[in-house]
C-alpha positions as CSV (number, residue, x, y, z in Angstrom):
1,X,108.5,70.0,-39.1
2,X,107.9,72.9,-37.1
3,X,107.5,75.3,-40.2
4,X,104.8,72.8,-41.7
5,X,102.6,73.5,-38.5
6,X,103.8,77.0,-38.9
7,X,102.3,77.2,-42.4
8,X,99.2,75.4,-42.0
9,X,97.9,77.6,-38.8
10,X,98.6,80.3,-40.6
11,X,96.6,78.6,-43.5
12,X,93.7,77.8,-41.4
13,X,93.8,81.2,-39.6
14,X,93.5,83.2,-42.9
15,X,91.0,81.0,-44.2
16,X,88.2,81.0,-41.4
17,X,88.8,84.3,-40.4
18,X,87.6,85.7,-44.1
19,X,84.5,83.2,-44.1
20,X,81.5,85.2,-43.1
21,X,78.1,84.0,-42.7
22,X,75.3,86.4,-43.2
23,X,72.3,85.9,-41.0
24,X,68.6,86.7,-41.8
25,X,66.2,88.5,-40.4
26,X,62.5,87.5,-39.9
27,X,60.1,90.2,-38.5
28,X,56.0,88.5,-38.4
29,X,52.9,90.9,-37.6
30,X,49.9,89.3,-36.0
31,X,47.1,91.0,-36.4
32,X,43.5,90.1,-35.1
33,X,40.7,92.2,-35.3
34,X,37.2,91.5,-33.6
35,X,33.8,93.6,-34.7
36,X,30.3,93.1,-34.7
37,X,27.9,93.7,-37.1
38,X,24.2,95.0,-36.5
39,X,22.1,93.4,-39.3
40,X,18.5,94.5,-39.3
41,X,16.1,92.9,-41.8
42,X,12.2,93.7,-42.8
43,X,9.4,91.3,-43.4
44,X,6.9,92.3,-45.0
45,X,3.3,90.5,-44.3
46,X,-0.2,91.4,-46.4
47,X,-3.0,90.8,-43.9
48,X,-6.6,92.1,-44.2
49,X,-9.1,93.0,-41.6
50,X,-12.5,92.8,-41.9
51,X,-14.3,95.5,-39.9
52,X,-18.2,94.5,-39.0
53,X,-21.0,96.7,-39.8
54,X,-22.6,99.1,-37.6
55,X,-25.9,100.2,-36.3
56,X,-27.6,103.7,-37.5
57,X,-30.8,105.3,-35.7
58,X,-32.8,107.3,-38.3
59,X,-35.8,109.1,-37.9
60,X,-38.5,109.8,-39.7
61,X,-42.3,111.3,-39.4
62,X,-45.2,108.3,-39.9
63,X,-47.0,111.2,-42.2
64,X,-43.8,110.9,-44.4
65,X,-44.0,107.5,-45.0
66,X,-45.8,106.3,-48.0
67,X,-45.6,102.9,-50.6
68,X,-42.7,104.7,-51.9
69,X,-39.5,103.9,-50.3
70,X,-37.5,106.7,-48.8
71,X,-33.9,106.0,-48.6
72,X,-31.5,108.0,-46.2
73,X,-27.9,107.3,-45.9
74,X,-26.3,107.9,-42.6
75,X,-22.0,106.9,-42.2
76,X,-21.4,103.7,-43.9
77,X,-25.4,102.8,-42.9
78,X,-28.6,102.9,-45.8
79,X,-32.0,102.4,-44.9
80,X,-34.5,102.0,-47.1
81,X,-38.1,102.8,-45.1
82,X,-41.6,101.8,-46.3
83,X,-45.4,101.6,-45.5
84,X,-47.2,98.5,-46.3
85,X,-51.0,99.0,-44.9
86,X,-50.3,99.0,-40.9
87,X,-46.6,97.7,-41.0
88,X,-43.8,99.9,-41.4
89,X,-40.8,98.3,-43.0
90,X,-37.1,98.9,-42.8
91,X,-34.4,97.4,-44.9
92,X,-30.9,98.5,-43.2
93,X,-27.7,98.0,-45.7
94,X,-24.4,98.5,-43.5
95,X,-21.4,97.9,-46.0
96,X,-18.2,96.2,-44.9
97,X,-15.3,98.1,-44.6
98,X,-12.2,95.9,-45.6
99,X,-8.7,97.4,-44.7
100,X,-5.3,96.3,-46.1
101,X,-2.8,96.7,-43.4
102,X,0.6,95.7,-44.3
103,X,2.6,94.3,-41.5
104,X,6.2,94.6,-40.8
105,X,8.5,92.1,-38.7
106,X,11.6,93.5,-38.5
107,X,14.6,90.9,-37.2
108,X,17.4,92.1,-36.0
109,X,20.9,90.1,-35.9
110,X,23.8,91.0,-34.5
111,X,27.3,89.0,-36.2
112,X,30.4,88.4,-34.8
113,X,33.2,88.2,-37.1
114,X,37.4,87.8,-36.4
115,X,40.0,89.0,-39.3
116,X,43.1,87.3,-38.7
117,X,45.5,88.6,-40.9
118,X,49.3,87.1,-40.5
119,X,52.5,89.1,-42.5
120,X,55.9,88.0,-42.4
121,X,58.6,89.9,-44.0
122,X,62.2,88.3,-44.2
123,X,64.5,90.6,-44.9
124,X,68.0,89.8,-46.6
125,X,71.1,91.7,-46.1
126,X,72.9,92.4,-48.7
127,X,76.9,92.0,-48.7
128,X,78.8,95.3,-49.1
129,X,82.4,95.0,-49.2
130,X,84.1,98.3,-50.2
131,X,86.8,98.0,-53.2
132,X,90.0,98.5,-50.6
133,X,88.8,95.4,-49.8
134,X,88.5,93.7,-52.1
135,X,92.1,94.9,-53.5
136,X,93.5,93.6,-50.5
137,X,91.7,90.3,-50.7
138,X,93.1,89.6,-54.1
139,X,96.4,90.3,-52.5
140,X,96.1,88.0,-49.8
141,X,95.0,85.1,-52.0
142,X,97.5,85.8,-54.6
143,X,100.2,85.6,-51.6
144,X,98.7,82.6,-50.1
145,X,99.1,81.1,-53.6
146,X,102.7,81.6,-53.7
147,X,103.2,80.7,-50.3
148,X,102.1,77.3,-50.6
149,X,104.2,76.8,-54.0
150,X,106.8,77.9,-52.4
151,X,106.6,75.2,-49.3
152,X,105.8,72.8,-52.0
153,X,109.0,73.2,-54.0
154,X,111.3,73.4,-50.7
155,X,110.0,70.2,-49.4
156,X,109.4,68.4,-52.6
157,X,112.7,68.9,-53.9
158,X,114.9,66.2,-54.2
């Protein structure tokens, strides 16, 4: 009896001491990044202002002044002078000036943006047993093989 508790700690000794788990390692990177962005924009608006005429002082000698009508130009200003009997007539023409002006609004926005970028990488290791080994291994096995036959036929025999 005592070589049949013998046998199977040596069995069970053998056995879990060449069971070998390999373990895996995890490695994560956590990367969060934080900017802001400066956006500027343009609006573009057509408007047009209408500038109102102006007054013009001309002169011009009673002697000179007939039926016929004398025009002078002064600036933006025409007048158009003429004699009819005692009254002296003047006909004053201002044009309007109209400007385009083109108006800009300009916005400006500032954006707030967060990457969040996650990586894991597992790594798994890769068994190396060198051939000695492995030799031995065999061995062992191939011992532990005949071992157990060779209980087995002791105590089995009639």
């Amino acid at each position: 009896m005592k070589r049949i508790i013998l046998i199977t700690i040596a069995i069970v000794c053998l056995t879990l001491g060449s069971c070998g788990t390999g373990r895996l390692s995890k490695e994560t990177i956590h990367t969060v990044k934080d900017s802001t962005v400066t956006e500027v924009t343009y609006h573009k608006h057509d408007t047009v202002i209408v500038i109102p005429g102006d007054t013009t002082r001309i002169t011009v000698p009673i002697s000179e002044i007939t039926k016929e009508p004398i025009k002078r130009k002064n600036g933006r200003t025409t007048a158009i002078i003429t004699r009819d009997g005692d009254n002296v007539n003047v006909e004053c023409i201002t044009e309007e000036l109209q400007q385009r002006l083109e108006l800009f609004d300009k916005v400006i926005q500032q954006l707030r943006t967060i990457q969040e970028s996650e990586k894991t990488t597992i790594e798994v290791p890769v068994k190396f047993v060198p051939w000695t080994t492995k030799i031995l291994a065999w061995i062992g096995g191939i011992a532990l093989i005949g071992l157990v036959a060779l209980v087995g036929f002791k105590f089995l025999k009639p």
